[in-house]
N, C-alpha and C positions, 0 to 999 in steps of 0.2 A: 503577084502570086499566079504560077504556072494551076494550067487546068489540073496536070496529077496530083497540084500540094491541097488543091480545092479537093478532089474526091478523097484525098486522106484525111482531110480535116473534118469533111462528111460522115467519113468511116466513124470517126470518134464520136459522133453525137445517136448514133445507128441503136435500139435496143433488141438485143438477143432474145430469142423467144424463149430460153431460160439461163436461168443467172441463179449463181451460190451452185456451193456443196450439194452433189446428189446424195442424198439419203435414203433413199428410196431400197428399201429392204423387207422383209417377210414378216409377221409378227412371230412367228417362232424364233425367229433371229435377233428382233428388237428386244422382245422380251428377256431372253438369254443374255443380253448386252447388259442390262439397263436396269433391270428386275433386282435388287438383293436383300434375301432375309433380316428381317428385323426393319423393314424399311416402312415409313408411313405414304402410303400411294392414294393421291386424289384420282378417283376417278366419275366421269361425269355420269348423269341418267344415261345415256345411250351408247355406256362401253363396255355390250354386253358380250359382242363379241372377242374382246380382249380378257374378258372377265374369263371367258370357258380358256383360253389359253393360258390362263396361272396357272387354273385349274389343272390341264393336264400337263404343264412341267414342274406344278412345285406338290403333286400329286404325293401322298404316302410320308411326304416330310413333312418339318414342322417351322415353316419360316415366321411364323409367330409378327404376320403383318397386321399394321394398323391402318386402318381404312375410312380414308376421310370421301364421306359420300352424304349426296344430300338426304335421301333416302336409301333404304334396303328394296333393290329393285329384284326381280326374281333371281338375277346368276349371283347379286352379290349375296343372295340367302345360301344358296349354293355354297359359296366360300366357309359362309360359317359353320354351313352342315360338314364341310369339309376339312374342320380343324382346319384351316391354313391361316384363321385370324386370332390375335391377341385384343385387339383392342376394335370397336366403332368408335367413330367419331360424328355426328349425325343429325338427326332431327328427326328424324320416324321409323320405328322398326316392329314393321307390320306391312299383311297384304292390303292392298288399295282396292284392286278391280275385282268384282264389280260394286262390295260397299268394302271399309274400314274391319279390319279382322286381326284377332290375335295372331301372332307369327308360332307354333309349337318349336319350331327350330331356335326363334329366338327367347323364347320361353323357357327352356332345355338347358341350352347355352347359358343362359344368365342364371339360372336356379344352380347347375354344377359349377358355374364360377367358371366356364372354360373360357368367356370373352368376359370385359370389361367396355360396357357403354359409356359413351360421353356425351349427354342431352343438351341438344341446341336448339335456338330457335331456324327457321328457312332465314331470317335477316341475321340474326345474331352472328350463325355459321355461315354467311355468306360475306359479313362484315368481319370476320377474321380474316378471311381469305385475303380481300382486297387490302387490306392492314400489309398484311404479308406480301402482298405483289407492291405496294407501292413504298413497303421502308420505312413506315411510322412507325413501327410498334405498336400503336392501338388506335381502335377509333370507338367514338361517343357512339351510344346505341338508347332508344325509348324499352328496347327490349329486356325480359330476361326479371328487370327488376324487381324484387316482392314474391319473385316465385322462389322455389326451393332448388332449382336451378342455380340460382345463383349462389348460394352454400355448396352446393357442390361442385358447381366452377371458380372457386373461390380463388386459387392460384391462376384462372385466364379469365378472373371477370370481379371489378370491385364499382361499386359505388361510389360517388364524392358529390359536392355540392358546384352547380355551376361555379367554373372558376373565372364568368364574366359577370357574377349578377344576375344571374336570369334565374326567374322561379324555378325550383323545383331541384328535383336533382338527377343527375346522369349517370350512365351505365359506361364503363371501359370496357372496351372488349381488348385481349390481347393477340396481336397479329400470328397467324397459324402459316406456317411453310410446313409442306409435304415435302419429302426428298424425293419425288419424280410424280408426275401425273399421265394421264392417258386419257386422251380424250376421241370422240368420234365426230366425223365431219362430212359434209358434205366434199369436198376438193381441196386439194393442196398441189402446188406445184414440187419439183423433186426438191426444193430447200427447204419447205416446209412451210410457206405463206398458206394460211388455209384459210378457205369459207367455212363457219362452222355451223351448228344448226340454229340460226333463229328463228326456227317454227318447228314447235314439238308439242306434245303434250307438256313435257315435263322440265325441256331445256331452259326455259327461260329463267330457272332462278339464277342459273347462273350463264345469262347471254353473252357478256365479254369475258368470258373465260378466266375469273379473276383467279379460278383455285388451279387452273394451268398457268398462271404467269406468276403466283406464290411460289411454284415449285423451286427447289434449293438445283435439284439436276438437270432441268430440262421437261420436256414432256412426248411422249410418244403420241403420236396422232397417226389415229385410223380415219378411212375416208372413203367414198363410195368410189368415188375416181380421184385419179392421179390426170393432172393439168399441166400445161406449159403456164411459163411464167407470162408469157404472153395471155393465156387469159386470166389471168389472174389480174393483171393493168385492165381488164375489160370493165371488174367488179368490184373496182378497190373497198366500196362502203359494204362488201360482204362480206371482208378478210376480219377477221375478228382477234386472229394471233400469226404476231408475224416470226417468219422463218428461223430468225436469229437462235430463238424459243428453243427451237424443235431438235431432238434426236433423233429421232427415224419417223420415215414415213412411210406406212404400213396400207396398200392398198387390198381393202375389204367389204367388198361389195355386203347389203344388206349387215353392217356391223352392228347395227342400234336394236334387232331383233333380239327382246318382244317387245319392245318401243320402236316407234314409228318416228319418219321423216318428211315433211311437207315442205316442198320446194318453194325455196326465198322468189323466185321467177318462174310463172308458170312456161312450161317446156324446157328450162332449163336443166334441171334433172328427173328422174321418173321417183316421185314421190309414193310413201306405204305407210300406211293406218298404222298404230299398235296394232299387233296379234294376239285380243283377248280373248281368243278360246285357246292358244297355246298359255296362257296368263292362268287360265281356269282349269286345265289342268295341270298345270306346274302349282298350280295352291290346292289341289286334290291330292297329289302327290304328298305336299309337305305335310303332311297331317299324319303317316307312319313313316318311322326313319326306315323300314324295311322298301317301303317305296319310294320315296326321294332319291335312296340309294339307286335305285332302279333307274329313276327318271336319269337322274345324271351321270350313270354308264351310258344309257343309250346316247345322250344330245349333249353330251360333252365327250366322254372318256373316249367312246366307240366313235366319235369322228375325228381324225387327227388333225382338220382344219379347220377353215370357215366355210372352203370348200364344200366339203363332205358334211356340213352342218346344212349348210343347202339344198345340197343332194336329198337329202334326208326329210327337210322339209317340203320339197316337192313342188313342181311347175304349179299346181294346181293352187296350191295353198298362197304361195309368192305374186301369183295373180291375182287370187282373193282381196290377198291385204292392201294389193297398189289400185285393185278395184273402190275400196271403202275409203280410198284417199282424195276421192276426187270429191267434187261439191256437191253434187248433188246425189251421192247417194243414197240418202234418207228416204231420196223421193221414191226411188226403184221398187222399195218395199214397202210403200206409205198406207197401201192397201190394206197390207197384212198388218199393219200397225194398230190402225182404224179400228180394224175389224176384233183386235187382240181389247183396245180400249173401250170399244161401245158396248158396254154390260152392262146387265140391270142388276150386278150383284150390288148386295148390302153394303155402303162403305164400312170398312172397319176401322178399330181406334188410331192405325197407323197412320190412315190414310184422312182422315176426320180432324186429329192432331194437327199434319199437314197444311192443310188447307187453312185451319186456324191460325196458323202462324204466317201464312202467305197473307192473311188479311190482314193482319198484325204488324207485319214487315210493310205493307204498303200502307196502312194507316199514320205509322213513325216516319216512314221518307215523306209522305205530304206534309206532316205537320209540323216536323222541323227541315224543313226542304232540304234532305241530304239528296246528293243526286250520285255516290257511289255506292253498290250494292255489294259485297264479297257474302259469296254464299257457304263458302266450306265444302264438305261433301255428307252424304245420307240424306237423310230427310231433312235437314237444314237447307242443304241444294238447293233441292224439289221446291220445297217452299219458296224461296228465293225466284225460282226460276218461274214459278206460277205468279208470285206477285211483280215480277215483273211486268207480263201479260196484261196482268191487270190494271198497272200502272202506266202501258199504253194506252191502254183503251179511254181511259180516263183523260188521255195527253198530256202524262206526267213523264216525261222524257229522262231516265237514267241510265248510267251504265253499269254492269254485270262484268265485276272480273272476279278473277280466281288470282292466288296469291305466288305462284309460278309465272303471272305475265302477263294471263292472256286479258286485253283490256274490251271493253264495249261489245259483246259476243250476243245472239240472239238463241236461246239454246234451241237445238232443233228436237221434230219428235225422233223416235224411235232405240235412244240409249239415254240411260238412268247416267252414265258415269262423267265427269267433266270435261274428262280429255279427249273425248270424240271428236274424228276430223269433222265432221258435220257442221260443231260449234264450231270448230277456230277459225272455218272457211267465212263464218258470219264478225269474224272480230274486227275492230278499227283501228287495233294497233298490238304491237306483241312488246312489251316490256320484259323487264326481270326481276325480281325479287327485291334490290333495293329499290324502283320506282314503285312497285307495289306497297309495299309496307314502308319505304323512307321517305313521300312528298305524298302518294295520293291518298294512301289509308289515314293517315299516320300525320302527314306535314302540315305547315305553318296553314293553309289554303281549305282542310279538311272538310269537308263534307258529307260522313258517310257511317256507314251500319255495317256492322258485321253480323252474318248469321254462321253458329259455330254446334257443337252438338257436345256431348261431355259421356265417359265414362262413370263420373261422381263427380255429384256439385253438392256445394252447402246451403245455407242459407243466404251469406254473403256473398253468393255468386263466383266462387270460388270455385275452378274447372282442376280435377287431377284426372290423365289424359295417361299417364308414365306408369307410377309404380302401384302397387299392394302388396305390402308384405314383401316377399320374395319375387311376384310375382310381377315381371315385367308387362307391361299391357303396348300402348304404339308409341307413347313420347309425344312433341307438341307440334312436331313440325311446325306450319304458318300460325298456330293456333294465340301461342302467346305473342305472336307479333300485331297479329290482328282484333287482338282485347284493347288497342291504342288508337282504334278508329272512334269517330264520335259517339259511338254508343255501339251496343252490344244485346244481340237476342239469341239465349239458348234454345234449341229445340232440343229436347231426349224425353224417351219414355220411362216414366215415373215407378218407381220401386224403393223401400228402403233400402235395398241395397243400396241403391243408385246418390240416393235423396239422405244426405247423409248430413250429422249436424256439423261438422269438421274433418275436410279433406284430407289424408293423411300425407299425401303428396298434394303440393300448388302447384300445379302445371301454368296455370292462368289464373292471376289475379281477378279480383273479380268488380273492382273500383269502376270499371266502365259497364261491368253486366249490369243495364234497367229492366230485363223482361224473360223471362223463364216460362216455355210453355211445353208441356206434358200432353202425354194423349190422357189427362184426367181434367186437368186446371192448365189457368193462364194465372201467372205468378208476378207481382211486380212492386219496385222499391219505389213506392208512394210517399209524397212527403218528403221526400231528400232521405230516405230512412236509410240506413245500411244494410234489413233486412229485410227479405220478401214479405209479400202478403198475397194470400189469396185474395183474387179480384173475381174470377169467374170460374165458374165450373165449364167444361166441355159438354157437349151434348152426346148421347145415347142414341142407340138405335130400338134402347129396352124401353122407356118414358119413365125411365129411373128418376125418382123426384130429387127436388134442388137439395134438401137435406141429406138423404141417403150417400148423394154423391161427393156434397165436403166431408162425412166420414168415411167416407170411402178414400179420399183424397190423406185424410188425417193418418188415416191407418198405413197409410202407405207413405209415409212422409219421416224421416230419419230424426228430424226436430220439431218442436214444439213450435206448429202452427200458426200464425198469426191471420188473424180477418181482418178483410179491407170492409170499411162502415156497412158495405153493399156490395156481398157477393152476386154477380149477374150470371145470367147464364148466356153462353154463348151461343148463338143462333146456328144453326145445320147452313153448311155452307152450299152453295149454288151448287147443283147436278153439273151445269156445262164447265166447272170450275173442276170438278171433278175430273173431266174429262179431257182437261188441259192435262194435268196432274197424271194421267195414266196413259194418256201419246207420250208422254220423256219416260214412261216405265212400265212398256206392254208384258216383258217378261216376269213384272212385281218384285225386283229383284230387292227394292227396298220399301214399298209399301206392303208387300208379302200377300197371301191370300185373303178374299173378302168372307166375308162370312156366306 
């Protein structure tokens, strides 16, 4: 073999620094291709910047889409105030930041009947998804079952008895394709090989992109940069969807805003917080339809791109949010933290409640040694995240995740809400929604407490989270997945409303709830019982006596009371415990004013 046949045969083993079909096109353009009415489009937490671009071309019509989304993130409320949706498809439909809030939009919406919800759990809707990427038709699920969910997913979800012999019985779920998806990324080469975000607040339920590879058409992907295919071979293990997938690819810098991007390699891209003050007023806004309309002429209608959404939000702001992304910002303002937390006001019942369940929540992990924590959000968090603290101190070593991903996180002071880069900069690993809820909550291996909070509960422990009457409330998101952990502690503030004898919606079964605490009593199923007893009263800041306060408790209880042998009362919790509790919530956004 001559030296020329050697360099030709060289030639052939050579890789191009990009390879496949360029795709590489505008989202005005993708969208227009790809987009058609009546169509069901997955789109992921952080495709908000493709979300304003339905917006403004399928503006004034009525494409009557169905929208399979893990939650209602603020552009997809948008959609709905916008008439352009038929149906959700879902797990939560409500505001998040900075606690749990009724949506009025989607309150509106469901009361005229102009949309139809479809209630999932974060695993159940996650476990359809991949049903559908992979070709089965359905997969077994712990979720869903005994709630009222399941009656009404009754054509995509049935019960049977193991069909191997194994106790109990299992849940079907039936496999979900969208007919196109859209998702946001960190990089794609022009074929469409992309990195996509596995570090987010909110990406990880769904990290391998199962509800983009469901899709029956393809999926559009948006991306902060456009890469050769040459670095793409750089980072194989951060490609999460390959090219073959993709139909266009849509470079748009900042596309996740008002969700944020934390870079898989530090310096590899320039990583941005959420923007929870753009978050707090977009849920200021939603609250008169004369103003939403406003909000979204200005930062949809009135920018014709992503460009000009940009522009709009300004150098200052952009550098804000990639400021809050880095690690250690917590500490920049730890002063003014401090200083927000070191009061000598009165604690109040919020905050009193609190603490009571943090000691509560670390008293049940020593004693039946669970060593995983999932905290929920509100004052269940909080709780959560203080007895953590406390369950260092002690050298009782756990972990703290959330049901989105994030695993072994250390919460930092100065934000009430989960998803702050602060915490995930302290996490030990980022999962997704099936390792959260299908092996570590949940699996053969279990270990662990969930802390969850409720809109109405019963006596049986029984969580409705979704409906009243006409009234839609947020639905259950991780909520019913995480009632499958070894045990179960409610935190919510007591009322008959609240405290009801029978929930008229079961969002969450209540067979694993053992402990219910109120900022009145600590409530719990003694004896193997199936229903609560009062065990302890909460303390007072009045020296309100131990009788006054079971009728007080009674009075405010939906059912008929029952007493453990020995109501105790529970002891005023440590000052510097308190003052863990008020570093993670200087602005009191969820323990609210002291007395």
């Amino acid at each position: 073999m001559n030296n020329k046949t050697r360099d030709n045969e060289f030639d052939i083993f050579s890789l191009k620094d990009n390879e496949g079909e360029d795709k590489v096109t505008s989202l005005e353009k993708a969208v227009a291709a790809h987009i058609m009415p009546g169509m069901n489009i997955y789109i992921a937490p952080e495709g908000g910047a493709a979300i304003c671009q339905l917006i403004r071309q399928f503006w004034g019509t009525s494409p009557a889409f169905d929208l399979t989304i893990v939650g209602t993130t603020e552009h997809a409320l948008n959609l709905v105030q916008c008439g352009l949706l038929k149906k959700l498809i879902t797990t939560n439909c409500s505001h998040i930041y900075p606690t749990p809030g009724l949506s009025r939009i989607i309150q509106d919406s469901y009361k005229e009947k102009k949309i139809e919800i479809e209630n999932w759990t974060l695993y159940s809707h996650l476990q359809r998804l991949m049903a559908g990427a992979l070709g089965v038709g359905f997969l077994s699920t712990k979720s869903v079952i005994d709630s009222d969910m399941a009656e009404e997913n009754r054509d995509s979800f049935l019960v049977m008895d193991d069909p191997f012999g194994g106790v109990g019985k299992v849940g079907l779920v039936k496999a979900l394709n969208p007919d196109i998806a859209i998702i946001h990324g960190w990089a794609a080469d022009p074929h469409g090989n992309t990195i996509s975000v596995p570090i987010s607040s909110q990406v990880q339920t769904d990290h391998k992109m199962w509800g983009a590879k469901a899709s029956k058409n393809g999926v559009i992907v948006t991306v902060e940069k456009i890469v050769s295919t040459d670095f793409i071979r750089k980072y194989p293990a951060l490609v999460t969807l390959p090219g073959y997938l993709v139909k266009s690819v849509c470079h748009v810098p900042f596309g996740a805003h008002p969700q944020g991007m934390l870079s898989p390699i530090a310096g590899l891209f320039d990583s941005y917080a959420p923007d929870y003050e753009f978050v707090a007023e977009h849920r200021l806004a939603c609250q008169k339809p004369s103003e939403i309309e406003s909000w979204i002429k200005k930062w949809v209608l009135d920018c014709k791109n992503q460009e000009e959404y940009i522009n709009r939000l300004g150098g200052g702001r952009i550098n804000l949010i990639k400021e809050k992304a880095n690690e250690d910002y917590w500490k920049k303002n730890y002063n003014d933290i401090i200083d927000k937390a070191t009061t000598d006001r009165v604690p109040n019942e919020i905050e009193i409640m609190i603490m009571t369940a943090a000691r509560k929540v670390a008293e049940i992990m020593r004693k039946n040694n669970y060593r995983i924590l999932l905290g929920g959000l509100g004052a269940g968090m909080l709780a959560s995240w203080v007895a953590y603290y406390q369950l260092r101190q002690r050298n009782y070593d756990i972990d703290l995740i959330v049901g989105s991903g994030s695993f072994g996180f250390a919460p930092r002071p100065g934000d009430s809400f989960y998803g702050t880069y602060s915490n995930m900069h302290s996490c030990k690993a980022f999962f997704d929604t099936a390792d959260t809820y299908g092996y570590i909550l949940s699996g053969n291996n279990k270990r662990s407490l969930s802390i969850l909070g409720a809109a109405q509960i019963d006596k049986y422990g029984n969580i409705n989270s979704t409906k009243m009457g006409n009234n839609y409330l947020l639905g259950s998101g991780g909520a019913n997945d995480a009632i499958n952990a070894s045990e179960v502690l409610i935190v919510v503030k007591q009322s008959r409303q609240r405290f009801i004898n029978k929930v008229p919606y079961v969002t969450c079964p209540g067979r694993n709830v053992k402990t219910l605490v109120s900022d009145m009593g600590i409530f719990e199923k003694v004896d193997d019982s199936r229903e609560f007893k009062l065990t302890a009263c909460l303390p007072d800041t009045e020296g309100t006596g131990l009788k006054e306060r079971i009728r007080r408790i009674k009075d405010n209880c939906g059912w008929e009371l029952k007493l453990a042998t020995e109501v105790k009362e529970s002891p005023m919790p440590d000052q510097e415990d308190f003052l863990t509790m008020r570093l993670f919530d200087p602005e009191r956004l969820v323990i609210g004013d002291g007395a």
